[in-house]
C-alpha positions in Angstrom: 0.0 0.0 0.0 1.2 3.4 -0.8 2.4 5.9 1.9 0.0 9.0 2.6 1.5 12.1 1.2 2.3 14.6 4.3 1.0 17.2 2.8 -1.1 17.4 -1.1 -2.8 20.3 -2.6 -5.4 19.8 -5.5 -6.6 22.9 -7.5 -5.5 25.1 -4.4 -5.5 28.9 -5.2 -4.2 31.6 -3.0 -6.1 34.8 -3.6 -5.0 39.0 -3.2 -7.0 41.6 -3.6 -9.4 38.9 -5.3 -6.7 37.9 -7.9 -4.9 34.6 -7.7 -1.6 34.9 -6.7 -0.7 31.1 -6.4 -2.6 27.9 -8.1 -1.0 24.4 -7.7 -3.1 22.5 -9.1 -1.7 19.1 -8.4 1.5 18.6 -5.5 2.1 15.9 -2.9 5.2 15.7 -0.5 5.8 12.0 0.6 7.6 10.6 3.1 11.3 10.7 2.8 11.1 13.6 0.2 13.2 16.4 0.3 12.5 19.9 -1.6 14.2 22.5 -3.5 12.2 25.2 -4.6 13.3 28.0 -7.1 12.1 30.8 -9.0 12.2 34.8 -9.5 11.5 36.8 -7.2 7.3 37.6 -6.6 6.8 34.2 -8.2 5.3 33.0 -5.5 7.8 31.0 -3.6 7.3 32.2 0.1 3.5 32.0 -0.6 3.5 28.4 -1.6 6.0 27.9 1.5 3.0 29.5 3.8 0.5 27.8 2.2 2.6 24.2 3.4 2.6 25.8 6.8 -1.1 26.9 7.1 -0.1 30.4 7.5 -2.4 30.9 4.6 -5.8 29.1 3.6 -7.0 28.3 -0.1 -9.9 30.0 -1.4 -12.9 27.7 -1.0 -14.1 26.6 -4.4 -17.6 28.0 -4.7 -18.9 25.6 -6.8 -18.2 22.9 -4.3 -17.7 24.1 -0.9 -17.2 20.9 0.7 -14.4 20.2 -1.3 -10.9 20.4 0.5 -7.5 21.7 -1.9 -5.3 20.8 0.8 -4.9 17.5 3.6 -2.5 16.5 5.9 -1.2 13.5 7.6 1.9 14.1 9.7 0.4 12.3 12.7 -1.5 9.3 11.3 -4.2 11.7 11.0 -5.6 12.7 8.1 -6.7 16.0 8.3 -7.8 19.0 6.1 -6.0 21.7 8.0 -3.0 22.0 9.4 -4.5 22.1 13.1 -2.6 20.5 15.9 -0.3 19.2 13.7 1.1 23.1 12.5 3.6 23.0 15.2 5.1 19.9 13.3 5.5 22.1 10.9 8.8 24.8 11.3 9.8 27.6 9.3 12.8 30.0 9.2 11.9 33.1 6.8 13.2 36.8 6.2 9.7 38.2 7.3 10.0 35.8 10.4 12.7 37.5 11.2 11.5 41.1 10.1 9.1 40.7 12.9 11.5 39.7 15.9 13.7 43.1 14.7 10.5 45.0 15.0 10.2 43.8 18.1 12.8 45.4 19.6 12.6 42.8 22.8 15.8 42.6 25.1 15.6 38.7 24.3 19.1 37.2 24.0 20.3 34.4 22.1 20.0 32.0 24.3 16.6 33.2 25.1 15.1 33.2 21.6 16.7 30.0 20.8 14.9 28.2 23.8 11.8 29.6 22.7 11.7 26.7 20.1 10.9 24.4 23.5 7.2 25.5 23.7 6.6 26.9 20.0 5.9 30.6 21.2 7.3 33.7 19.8 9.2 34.4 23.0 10.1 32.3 26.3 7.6 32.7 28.5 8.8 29.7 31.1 12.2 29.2 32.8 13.1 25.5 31.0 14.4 22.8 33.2 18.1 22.0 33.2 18.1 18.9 30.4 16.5 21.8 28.6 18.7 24.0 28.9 22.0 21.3 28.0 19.8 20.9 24.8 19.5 24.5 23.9 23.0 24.9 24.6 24.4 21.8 22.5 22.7 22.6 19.7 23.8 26.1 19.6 27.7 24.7 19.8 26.9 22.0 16.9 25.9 25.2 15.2 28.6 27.2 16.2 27.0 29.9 17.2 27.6 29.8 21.0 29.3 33.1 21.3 25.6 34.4 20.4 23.7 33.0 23.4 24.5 36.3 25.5 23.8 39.0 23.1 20.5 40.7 23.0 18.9 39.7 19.2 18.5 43.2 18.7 21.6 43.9 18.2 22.5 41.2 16.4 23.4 41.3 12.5 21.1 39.9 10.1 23.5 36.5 9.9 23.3 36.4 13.5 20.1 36.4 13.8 19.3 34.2 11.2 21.4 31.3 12.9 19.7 31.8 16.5 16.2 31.6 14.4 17.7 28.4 12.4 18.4 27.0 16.2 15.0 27.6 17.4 13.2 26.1 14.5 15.4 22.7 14.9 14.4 23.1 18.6 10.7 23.3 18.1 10.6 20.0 15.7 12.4 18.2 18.1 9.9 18.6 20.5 6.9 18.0 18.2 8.0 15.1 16.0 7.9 12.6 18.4 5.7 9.8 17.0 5.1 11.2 13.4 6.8 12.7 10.9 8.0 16.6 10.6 8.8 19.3 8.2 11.3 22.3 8.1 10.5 25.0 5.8 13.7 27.1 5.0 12.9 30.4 3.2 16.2 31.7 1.7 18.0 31.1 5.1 21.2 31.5 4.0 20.6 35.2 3.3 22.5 37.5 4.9 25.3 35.0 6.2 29.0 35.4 5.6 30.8 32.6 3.9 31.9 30.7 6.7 28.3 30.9 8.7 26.5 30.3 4.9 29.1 26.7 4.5 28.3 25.9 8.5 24.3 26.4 8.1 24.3 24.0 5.4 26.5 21.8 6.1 23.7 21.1 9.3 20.8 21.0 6.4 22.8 18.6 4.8 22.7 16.3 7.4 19.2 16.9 8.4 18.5 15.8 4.7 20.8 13.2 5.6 19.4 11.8 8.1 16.3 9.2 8.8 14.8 10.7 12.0 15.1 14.4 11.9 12.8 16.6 10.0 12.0 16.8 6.2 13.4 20.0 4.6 11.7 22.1 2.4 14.5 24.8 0.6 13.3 28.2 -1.2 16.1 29.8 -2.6 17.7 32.4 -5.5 20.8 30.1 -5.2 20.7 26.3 -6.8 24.4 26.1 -5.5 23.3 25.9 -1.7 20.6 23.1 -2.5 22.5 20.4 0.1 23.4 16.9 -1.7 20.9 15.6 0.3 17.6 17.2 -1.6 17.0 14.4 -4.1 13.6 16.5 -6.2 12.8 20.3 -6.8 10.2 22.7 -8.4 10.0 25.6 -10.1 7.6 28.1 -9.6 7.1 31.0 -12.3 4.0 33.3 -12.5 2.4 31.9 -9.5 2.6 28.4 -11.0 4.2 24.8 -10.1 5.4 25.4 -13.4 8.3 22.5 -13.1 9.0 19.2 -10.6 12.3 17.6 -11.4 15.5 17.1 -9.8 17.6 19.8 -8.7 20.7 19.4 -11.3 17.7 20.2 -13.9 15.7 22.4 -12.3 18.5 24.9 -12.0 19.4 24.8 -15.9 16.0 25.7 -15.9 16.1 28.3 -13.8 18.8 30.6 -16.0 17.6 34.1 -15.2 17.8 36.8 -18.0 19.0 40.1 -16.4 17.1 43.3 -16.8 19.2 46.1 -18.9 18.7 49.2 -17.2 18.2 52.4 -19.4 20.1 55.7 -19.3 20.3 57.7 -16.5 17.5 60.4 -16.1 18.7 63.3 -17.8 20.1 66.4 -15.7 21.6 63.7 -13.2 24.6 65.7 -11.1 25.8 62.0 -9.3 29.4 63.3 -9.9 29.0 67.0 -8.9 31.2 66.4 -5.9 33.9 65.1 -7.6 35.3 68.0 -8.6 36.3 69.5 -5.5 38.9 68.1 -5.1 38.4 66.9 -1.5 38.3 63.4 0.3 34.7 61.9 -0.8 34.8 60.7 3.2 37.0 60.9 5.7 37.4 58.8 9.2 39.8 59.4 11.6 40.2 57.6 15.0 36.4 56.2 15.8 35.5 54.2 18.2 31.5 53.7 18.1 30.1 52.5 21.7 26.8 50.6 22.4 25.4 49.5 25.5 28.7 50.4 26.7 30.5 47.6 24.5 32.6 48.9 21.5 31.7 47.4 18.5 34.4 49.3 16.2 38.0 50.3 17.5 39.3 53.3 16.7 38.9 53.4 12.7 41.3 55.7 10.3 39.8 55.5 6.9 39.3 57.5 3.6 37.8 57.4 0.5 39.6 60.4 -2.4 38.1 62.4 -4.6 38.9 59.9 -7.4 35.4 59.9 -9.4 36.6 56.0 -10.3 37.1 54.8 -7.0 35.0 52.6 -5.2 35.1 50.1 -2.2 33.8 46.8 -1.2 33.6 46.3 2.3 34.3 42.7 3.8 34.1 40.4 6.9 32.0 38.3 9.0 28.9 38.8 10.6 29.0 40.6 13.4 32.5 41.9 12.6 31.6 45.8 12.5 30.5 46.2 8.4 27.0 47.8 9.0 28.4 49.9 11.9 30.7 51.9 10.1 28.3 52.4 7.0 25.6 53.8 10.0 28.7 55.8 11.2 29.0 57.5 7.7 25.3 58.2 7.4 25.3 59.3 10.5 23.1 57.2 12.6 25.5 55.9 14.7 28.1 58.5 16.8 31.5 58.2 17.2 33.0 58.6 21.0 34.6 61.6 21.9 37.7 62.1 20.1 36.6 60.1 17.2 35.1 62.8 13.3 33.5 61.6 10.4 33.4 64.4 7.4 32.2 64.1 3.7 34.4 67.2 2.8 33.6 66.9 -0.9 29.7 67.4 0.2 30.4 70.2 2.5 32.3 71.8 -0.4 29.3 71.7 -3.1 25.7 72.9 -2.2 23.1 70.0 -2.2 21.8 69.8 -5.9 18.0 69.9 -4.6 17.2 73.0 -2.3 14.3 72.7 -0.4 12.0 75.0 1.2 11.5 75.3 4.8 14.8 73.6 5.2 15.6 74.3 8.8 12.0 74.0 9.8 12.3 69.9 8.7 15.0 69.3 10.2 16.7 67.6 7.5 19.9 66.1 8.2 22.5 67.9 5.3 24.6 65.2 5.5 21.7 62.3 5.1 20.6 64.8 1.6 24.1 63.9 0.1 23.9 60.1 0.7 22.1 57.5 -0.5 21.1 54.3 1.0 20.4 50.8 0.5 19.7 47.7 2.8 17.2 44.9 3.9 16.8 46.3 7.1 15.7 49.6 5.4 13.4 48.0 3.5 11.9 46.6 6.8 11.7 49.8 8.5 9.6 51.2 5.7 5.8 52.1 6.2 4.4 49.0 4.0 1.8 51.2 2.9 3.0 53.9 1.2 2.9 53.6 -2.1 6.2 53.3 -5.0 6.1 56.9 -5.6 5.8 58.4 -2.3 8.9 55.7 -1.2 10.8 57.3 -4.3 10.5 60.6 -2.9 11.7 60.0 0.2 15.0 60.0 -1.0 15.1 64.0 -1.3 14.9 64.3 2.2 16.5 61.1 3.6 13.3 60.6 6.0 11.1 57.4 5.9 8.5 59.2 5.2 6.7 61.8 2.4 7.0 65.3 2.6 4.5 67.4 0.6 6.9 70.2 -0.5 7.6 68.6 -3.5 8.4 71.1 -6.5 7.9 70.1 -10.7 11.1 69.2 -10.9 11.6 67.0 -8.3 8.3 65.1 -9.2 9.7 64.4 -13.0 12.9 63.4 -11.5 10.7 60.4 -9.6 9.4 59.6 -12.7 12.5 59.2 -14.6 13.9 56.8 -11.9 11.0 54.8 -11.9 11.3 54.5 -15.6 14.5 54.4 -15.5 14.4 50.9 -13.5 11.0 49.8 -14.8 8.8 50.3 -12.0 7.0 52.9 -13.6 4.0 51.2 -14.3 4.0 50.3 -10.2 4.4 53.8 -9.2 1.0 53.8 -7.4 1.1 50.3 -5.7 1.8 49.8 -1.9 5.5 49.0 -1.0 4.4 46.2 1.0 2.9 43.8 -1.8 6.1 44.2 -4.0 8.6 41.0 -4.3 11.5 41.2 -2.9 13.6 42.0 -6.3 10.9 44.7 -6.9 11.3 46.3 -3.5 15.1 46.7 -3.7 14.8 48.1 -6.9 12.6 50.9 -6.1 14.9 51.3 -2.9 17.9 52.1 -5.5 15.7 54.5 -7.3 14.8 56.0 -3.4 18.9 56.2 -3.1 19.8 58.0 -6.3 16.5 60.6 -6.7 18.5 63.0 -5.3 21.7 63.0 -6.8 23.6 61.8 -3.6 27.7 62.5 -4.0 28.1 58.6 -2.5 25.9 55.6 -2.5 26.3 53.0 1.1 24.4 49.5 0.0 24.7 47.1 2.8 24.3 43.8 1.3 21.5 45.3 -1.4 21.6 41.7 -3.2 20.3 39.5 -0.2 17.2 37.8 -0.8 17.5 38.2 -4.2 17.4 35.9 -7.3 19.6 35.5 -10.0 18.1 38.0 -12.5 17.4 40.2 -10.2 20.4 40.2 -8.6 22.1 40.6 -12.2 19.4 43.5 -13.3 20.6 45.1 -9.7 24.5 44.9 -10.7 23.3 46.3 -14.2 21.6 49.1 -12.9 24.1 49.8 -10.5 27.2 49.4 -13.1 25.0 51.8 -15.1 24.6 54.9 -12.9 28.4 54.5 -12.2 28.9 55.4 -15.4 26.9 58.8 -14.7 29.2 59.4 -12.0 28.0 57.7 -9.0 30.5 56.2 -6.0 29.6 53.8 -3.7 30.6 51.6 -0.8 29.6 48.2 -0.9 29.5 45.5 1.8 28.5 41.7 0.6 28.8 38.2 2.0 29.4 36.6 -1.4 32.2 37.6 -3.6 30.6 36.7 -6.9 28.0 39.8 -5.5 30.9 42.1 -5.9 30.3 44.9 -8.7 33.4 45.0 -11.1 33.4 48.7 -10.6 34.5 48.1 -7.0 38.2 49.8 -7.7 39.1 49.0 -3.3 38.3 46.2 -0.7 38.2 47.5 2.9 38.2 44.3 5.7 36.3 44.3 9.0 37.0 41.9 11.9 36.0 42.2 15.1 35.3 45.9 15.2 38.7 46.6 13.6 39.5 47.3 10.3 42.3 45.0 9.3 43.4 45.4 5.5 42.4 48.4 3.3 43.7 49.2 -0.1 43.3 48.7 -3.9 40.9 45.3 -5.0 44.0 43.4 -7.0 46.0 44.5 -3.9 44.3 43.0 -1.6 45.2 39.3 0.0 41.3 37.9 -0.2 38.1 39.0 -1.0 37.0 36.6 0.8 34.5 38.2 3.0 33.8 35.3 5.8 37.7 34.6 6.2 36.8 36.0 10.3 35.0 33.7 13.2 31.3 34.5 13.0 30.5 35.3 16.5 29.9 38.1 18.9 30.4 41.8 17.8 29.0 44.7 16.6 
């Protein structure tokens, strides 16, 4: 007799806004199966992930609405709902984690970790001692003990992602017993440096290994991280199961064209700066404290007036990258003894005056830079729409101002055409892809003609054309003029504009000078542990 499938969907649509967004119309997951899943961003990976998990319901088909496009059987059960058995059911996601930045709790490592115990967001109980030995062994198999003591809201987004990874395992190991459970892994290696990235998988590899753990479920942008282990694999395009084969063919399949991006908007003054003749930025001697811990030593650091360079910032997580890009912009202080100047901003007026200046309290130095990151694109309002996100960018706020002149308006325009996202200018942020949402991000960062561009890791979570159309783009308005500093995880990331490599470990900077120069550009060389 055939084994039950674990989870089957029959005609099963997903509906927005009253359009589908997601229709499989025939998958079942078996016992002993292991998944890839791949496709572009917005094709509706993440949904069909939540859809597995019960995060999400199928419409109800109308014309027969006792009719069920989804069962279950994890327990010997057969059910048509996730139900008791959801907590048999783990996943690790970037909106999972999103939502545990937002919420800004003094949780530590540890903490979080052992939350997996009893399934809740948080740790609400003090767990018994064997409990304890268990939370703490599996966050050494990991290697991420050095994490146990810091709070998780100051941890990096690699950081964070491996305590997460640790509670999901957790959870399933105290749901599976008698019955069968299922990991869902939404692009989990996002955001880790090359060493945490090889460590993370090298434990899903032996989960998919293994006959009594969990069976993995893997959406990613990457078919090189797909673990030996995951024997079958689907592709999903245009909300579709539009492929199921094994993962050596489904990531031929999945070739990604990349997007050309068109000229920059006329009038663009990216390189006005330039001409100065001063230092683009200059550092000397910061030290940046929090909590009373420094988390970078005493940086010396500059970046010329050289309209060709640029530089790619390396290390591990934790090791101090985002920290001095937040120094720069101006978010983070330096200790007392410690400057940060843009002396080629100070020396040219900002290309878009603005009335009311003083009254807005705009920061100057915020109106010459712009700024890319995940964790920006968390912080936005979801609800604002393409345009209004665009036009933030003229007064480095995270929200709309309505002092908007003709001129600035058209400039909108032409960076939303000028990256395709024209014909979304009027959608909310918040039901975007992720490829979409970075894009429009870029156009927020270069609206206002900034003298230097700071993109912290502006290719995480995304897929292979969209990562490529991002590198186009960005190769493109280099060639207008713009600079940038660039901090990446993965080396094949690295834009071939970037002239420099500048390396972070442990709140130090450690090697600085020209790309060919340099020893590595291996940017997970460092211990992934504690640090800023």
């Amino acid at each position: 007799m055939d084994a039950l499938p674990l989870v089957a969907f029959r005609d099963a649509r997903v509906l927005r806004g009253g359009a589908t967004i997601l229709h499989v119309e025939s998958f079942a997951w078996l016992p002993g199966e292991h998944w890839a899943v791949l496709g572009r961003n917005g094709a509706g990976k993440s949904t069909f992930l939540e859809l597995i998990r019960g995060d999400i319901a199928p419409a109800q088909d109308e014309s027969d609405p006792l009719r069920s496009a989804r069962s279950y059987c994890l327990d010997g059960v057969v059910r048509n709902a996730p139900g008791s058995v959801k907590q048999r059911i783990g996943l690790v996601s970037p909106d999972m984690q999103e939502r545990y930045r937002r919420l800004e709790s003094p949780i530590r490592g540890r903490e979080l970790a052992a939350s997996g115990l009893d399934g809740g967001p948080l740790l609400y109980r003090r767990p018994s001692s064997d409990e304890w030995a268990r939370v703490d062994a599996l966050l050494e198999d990991l290697g991420i003990a050095p994490l146990a003591p810091m709070q998780a809201v100051r941890m990096s987004q690699g950081q964070l992602r491996a305590v997460l990874v640790a509670r999901a395992l957790l959870a399933l190991q105290q749901a599976a017993a008698g019955g069968h459970s299922l990991l869902l892994l939404d692009e989990v290696t996002q955001g880790l440096d090359k060493r945490a990235r090889t460590r993370v998988l090298e434990v899903v590899e032996r989960i998919a290994a293994g006959r009594d753990g969990p069976q993995l479920m893997l959406a990613t942008h990457r078919p090189e991280e797909i673990p030996a282990g995951v024997g079958n694999a689907l592709v999903i395009a245009d909300g579709r199961l539009a492929t199921r084969t094994t993962p050596a063919e489904a990531a031929s399949l999945y070739a990604a064209q990349a997007l050309q991006a068109a000229p920059c908007p006329h009038g663009t003054r990216l390189g006005d700066a330039a001409g100065t003749g001063e230092d683009l930025v200059r550092i000397d001697h910061c030290t940046v404290v929090r909590e009373g811990v420094p988390v970078l030593h005493d940086a010396s650091w500059r970046m010329t007036s050289d309209p060709h360079e640029n530089w790619a910032v390396l290390g591990p997580n934790g090791a101090g990258k985002s920290t001095l890009l937040r120094l720069i912009l101006g978010e983070l202080p330096a200790a007392p003894g410690g400057s940060v100047r843009l002396p080629a901003a100070e020396a040219s007026p900002p290309p878009w005056p603005l009335p009311e200046q003083e009254r807005l309290g705009l920061w100057r130095r915020k109106r010459r830079l712009g700024f890319v990151s995940a964790e920006l694109q968390a912080r936005i309002e979801q609800e604002l729409t393409v345009f209004d996100i665009v036009s933030t960018g003229f007064f480095g706020s995270l929200a709309p101002f309505d002092v908007l002149t003709r001129p600035m308006l058209d400039r909108v325009d032409a960076w939303l055409d000028h990256f395709g996202l024209d014909d979304i200018a009027d959608k909310d942020f918040g039901a975007l892809s992720t490829g979409l949402a970075r894009r429009v991000l870029l156009a927020r960062a270069l609206v206002h003609d900034p003298v230097l561009l700071l993109l912290d890791e502006p290719c995480a979570g995304l897929d292979a054309g969209s990562r490529e159309a991002f590198l186009s783009a960005l190769a493109a308005t280099v060639s207008c003029g713009a600079r940038y500093i660039y901090v990446t995880h993965y080396p094949d990331d690295l834009p071939d504009s970037a002239t420099h490599v500048l390396t972070v470990e442990q709140g130090r900077i450690v090697q600085s000078g020209p790309r060919h120069a340099s020893s590595s550009v291996d940017p997970g060389a460092g211990e992934s542990g504690a640090g800023a």
